[in-house]
C-alpha positions in Angstrom: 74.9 -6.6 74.7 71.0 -8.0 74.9 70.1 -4.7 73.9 72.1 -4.2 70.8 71.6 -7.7 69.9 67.7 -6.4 69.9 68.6 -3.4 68.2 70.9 -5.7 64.9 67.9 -7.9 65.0 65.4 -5.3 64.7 67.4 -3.3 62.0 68.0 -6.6 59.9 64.1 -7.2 60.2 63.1 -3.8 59.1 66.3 -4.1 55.9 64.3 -7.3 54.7 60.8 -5.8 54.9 62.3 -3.0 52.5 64.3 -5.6 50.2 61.0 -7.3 50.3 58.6 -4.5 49.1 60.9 -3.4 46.8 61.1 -6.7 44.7 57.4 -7.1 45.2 57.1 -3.5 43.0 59.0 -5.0 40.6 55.9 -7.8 39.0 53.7 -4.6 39.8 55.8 -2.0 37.9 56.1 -4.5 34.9 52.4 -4.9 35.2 52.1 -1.1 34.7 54.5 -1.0 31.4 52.4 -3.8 30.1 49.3 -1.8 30.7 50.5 1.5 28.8 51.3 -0.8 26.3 47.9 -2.1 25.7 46.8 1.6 26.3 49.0 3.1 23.2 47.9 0.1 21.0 44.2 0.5 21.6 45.0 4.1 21.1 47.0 2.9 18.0 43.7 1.1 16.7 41.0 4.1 17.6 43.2 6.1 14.8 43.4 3.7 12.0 39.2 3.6 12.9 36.7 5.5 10.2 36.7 8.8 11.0 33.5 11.1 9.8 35.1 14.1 7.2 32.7 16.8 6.2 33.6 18.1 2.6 32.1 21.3 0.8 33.1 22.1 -2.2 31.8 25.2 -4.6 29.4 24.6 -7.7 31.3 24.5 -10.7 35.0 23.8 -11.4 36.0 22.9 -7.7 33.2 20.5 -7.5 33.8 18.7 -10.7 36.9 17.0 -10.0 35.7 15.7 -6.7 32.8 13.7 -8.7 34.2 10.1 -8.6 35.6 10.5 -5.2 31.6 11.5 -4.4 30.6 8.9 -6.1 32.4 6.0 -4.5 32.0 7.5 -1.2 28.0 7.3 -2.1 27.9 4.0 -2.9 29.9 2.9 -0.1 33.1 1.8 -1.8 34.9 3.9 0.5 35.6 2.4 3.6 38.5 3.7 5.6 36.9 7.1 6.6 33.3 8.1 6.6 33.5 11.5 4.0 30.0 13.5 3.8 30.1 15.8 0.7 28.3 18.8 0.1 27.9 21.2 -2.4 27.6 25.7 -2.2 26.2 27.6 -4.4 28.5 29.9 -3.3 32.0 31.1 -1.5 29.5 33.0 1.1 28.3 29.7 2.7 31.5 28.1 2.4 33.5 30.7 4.9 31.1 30.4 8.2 31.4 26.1 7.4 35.3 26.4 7.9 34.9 28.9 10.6 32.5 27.1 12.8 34.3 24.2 12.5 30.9 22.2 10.5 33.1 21.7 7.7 36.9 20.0 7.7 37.8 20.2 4.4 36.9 22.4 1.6 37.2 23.9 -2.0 37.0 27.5 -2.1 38.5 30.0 -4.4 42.6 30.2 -4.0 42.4 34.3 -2.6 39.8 33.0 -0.5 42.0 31.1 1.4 44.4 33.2 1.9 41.5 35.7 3.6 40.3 33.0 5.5 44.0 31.9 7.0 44.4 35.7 7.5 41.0 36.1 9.3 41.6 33.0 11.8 44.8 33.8 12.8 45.8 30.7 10.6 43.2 28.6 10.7 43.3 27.0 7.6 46.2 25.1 5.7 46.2 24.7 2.1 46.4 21.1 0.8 46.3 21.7 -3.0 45.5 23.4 -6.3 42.3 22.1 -7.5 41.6 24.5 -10.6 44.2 26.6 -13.1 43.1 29.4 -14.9 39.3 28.9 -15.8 38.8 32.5 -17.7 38.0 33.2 -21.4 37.5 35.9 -23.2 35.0 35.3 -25.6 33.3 37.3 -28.4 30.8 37.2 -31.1 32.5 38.2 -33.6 36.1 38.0 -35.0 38.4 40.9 -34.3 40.3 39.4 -31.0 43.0 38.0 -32.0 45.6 38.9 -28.9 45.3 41.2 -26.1 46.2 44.0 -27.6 43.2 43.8 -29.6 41.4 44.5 -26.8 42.5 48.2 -26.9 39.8 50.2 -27.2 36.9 48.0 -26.7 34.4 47.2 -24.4 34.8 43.7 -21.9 31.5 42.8 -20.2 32.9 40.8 -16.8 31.5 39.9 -13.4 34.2 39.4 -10.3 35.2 43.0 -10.0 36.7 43.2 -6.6 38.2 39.5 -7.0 40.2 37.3 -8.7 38.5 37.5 -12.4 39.0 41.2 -12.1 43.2 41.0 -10.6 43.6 38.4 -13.3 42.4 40.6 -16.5 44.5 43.7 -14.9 47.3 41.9 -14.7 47.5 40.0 -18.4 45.9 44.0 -19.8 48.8 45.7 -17.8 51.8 43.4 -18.4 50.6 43.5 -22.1 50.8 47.4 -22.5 47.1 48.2 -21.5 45.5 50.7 -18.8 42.6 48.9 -17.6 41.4 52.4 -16.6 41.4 54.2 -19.6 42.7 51.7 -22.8 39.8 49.1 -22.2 36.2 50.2 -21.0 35.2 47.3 -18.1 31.4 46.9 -17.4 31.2 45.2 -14.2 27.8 43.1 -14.1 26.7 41.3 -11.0 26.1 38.1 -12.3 27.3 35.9 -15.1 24.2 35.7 -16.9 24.3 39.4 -17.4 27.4 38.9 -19.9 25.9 36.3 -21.5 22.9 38.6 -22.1 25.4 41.7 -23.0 26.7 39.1 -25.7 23.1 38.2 -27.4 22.0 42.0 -27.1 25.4 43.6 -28.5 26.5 43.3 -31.8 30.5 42.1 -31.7 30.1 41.9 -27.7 33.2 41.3 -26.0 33.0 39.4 -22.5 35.2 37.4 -19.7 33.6 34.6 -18.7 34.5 31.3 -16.6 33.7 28.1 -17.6 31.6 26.3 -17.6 29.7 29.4 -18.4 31.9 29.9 -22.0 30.0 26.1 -22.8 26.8 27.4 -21.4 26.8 30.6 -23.4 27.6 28.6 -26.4 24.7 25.9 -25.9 22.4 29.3 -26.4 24.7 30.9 -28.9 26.3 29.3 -31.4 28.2 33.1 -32.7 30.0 33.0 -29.5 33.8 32.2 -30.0 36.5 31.7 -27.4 39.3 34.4 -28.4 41.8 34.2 -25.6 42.5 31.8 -22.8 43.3 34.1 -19.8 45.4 30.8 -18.4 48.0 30.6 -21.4 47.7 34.6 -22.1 49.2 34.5 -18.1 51.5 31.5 -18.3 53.4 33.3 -21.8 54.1 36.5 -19.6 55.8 33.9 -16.7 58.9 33.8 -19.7 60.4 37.5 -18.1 58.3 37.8 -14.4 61.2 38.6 -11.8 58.6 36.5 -9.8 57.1 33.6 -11.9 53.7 32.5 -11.1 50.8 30.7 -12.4 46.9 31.0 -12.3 45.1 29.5 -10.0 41.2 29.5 -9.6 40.8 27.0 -6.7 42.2 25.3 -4.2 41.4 22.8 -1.9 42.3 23.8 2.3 41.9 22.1 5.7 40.8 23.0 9.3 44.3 23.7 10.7 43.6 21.6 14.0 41.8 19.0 11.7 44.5 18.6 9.4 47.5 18.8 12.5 45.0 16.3 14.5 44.4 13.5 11.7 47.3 14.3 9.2 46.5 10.6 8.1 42.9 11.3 7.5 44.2 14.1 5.3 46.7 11.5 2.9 43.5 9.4 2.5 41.8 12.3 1.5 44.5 13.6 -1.6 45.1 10.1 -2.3 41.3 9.5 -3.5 41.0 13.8 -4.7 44.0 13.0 -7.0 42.8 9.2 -8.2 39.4 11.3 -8.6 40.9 14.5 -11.1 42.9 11.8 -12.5 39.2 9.7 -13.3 37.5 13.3 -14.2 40.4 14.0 -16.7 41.0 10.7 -18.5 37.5 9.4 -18.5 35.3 12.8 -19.6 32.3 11.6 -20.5 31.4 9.1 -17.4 32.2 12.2 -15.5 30.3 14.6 -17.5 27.3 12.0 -16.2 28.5 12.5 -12.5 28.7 16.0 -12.7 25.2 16.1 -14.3 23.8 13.6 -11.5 25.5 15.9 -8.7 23.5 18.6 -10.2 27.1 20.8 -10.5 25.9 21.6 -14.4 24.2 19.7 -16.9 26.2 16.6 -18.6 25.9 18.2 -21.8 27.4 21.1 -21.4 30.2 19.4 -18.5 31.3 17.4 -21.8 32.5 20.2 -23.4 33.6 22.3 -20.6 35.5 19.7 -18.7 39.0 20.0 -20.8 39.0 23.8 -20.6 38.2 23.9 -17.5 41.9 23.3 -16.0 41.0 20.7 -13.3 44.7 19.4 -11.2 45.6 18.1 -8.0 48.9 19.9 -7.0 50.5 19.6 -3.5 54.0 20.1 -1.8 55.9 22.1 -3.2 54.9 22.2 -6.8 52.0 23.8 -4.8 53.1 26.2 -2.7 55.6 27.8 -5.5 52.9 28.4 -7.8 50.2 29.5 -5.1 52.5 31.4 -3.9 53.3 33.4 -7.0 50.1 33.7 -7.7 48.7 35.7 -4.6 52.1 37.8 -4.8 50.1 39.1 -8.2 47.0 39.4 -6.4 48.6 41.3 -3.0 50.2 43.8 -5.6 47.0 45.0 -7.8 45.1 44.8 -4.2 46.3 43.8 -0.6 43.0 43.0 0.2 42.4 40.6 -1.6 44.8 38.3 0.2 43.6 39.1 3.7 46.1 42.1 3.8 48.6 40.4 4.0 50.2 37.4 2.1 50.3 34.1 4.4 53.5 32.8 6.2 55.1 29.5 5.3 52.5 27.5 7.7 49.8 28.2 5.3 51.0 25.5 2.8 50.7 22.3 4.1 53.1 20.0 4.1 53.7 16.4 5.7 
């Protein structure tokens, strides 16, 4: 009996210490809640922090409706992230930026990007349309009155193997024309060179971009805009099985930027948009930006800013006209796309 009095005794004793230590976890497991509390709060406040944002954008129409939003973030009106812009010369030392990860957004040409989310395995996401249809054909003379006056003649471009050259195939062919043998196409290497085809050749037709049409025209005053390639596209959208509209630019992300901070990237099209919106409505104080920022000069930006198309178009809006628009491009040359044309993913969303 003393020994399984001993025995009760000792089991009661050992039934208390664990009733004991388990209400002493309790303050100790609260304690632990509390502190992943704090943890996801502080967390919480790192985000909402300034973050740095490295932004390239081309010279010329992709730059110029990023002006004010430059502006502002130069003069240090800009305080909920920490944007550093920068400005190409050209789409060759845009690609290696995104690549390398030394740039997290950027404006590059609208086939660009699809190359570029082809060549990383989808590395990119697109957040908007920045630029329409920025091509002209221009002439110094008078005998263009529609595209089928173009029959016969002679077009003095640059872009051949990209989209100035898929754009003018497409308006020639869905207007009745064989680029190959109805219209004579003299590719030149640089813009300038038309320009210089147009002072050298009596009733010179070229393409050009603007704001190279404005630029010609500063130096020439014979030189006439016949067609806009952007309305000349949009009035064959009437009967397209496929509807789409031309795009020149567009503005993407680093995927794992844009999927790591998507509310660095609302910041970001709030201010683009509230910037094309500036650029669009107030022409000449951007005209003085774009001249400061070196882009072209503020004489000629004044005239070429209306023609030149400038938009801020995302969701869906976005993705059913970019997405039309490289289904032109992957017909007249799947290269041009990347080979392929990008899944769903490549349109950002949020």
């Amino acid at each position: 009996m003393k020994k399984t009095g001993a025995l009760l005794l000792a089991l009661s004793l050992m039934v208390s210490a664990f009733v004991g230590c388990a209400s002493g976890q309790a303050e100790p497991q609260g304690q632990t809640e509390t502190a992943a509390q704090t943890a996801q709060e502080t967390q919480s406040e790192t985000a909402g922090e300034p973050m740095d944002v490295n932004v390239v954008a081309m010279k010329g129409p992709t730059a110029m409706g990023m002006v004010q939003f430059m502006d502002e973030a130069d003069k240090g009106n800009v305080t909920t992230n920490n944007y550093n812009f920068s400005i190409a010369a050209s789409a060759d030392e845009v690609t290696p930026m995104i690549a390398q990860g030394t740039a997290d957004i950027a404006a590059v040409p609208a086939n660009l990007a699809s190359v570029l989310y082809n060549n990383t395995d989808g590395g990119v996401r697109v957040l908007a349309i920045n630029t329409l249809g920025v091509l002209y054909i221009v002439e110094t003379g008078d005998g263009i009155q529609s595209v089928a006056d173009l029959e016969g003649k002679t077009i003095y471009a640059s872009g051949k193997g990209s989209t100035p050259e898929y754009a003018l195939n497409y308006v020639l062919k869905q207007n009745g024309l064989d680029p190959s043998s109805d219209v004579t196409i003299e590719w030149m290497s640089e813009q300038t060179e038309c320009v210089a085809a147009l002072a050298n050749s009596e009733d010179a037709i070229a393409m050009l971009p603007q704001p190279f049409v404005t630029t010609a025209q500063s130096k020439n005053s014979d030189i006439r805009v016949a067609l806009d390639l952007t309305e000349e596209w949009d009035a064959l959208q009437e009967n397209a099985q496929t509807p789409s509209t031309l795009c020149t630019g567009v503005v993407v992300a680093r995927t794992e930027f844009a999927e790591e901070h998507p509310e660095v990237i609302r910041d970001f099209l709030d201010k683009y948009e509230a910037s094309v919106a500036y650029v669009n409505e107030n022409v000449d104080a951007a005209a003085a930006l774009v001249g400061q920022y070196d882009i072209v000069t503020e004489e000629v930006a004044k005239t070429a800013l209306p023609e030149c198309h400038i938009v801020c178009i995302t969701g869906d809006e976005m993705k059913e006209k970019l997405s039309g628009y490289l289904s032109v491009l992957a017909e007249e040359n799947a290269q041009s796309v990347g080979g392929t044309l990008p899944a769903d993913d490549f349109y950002y969303s949020e």
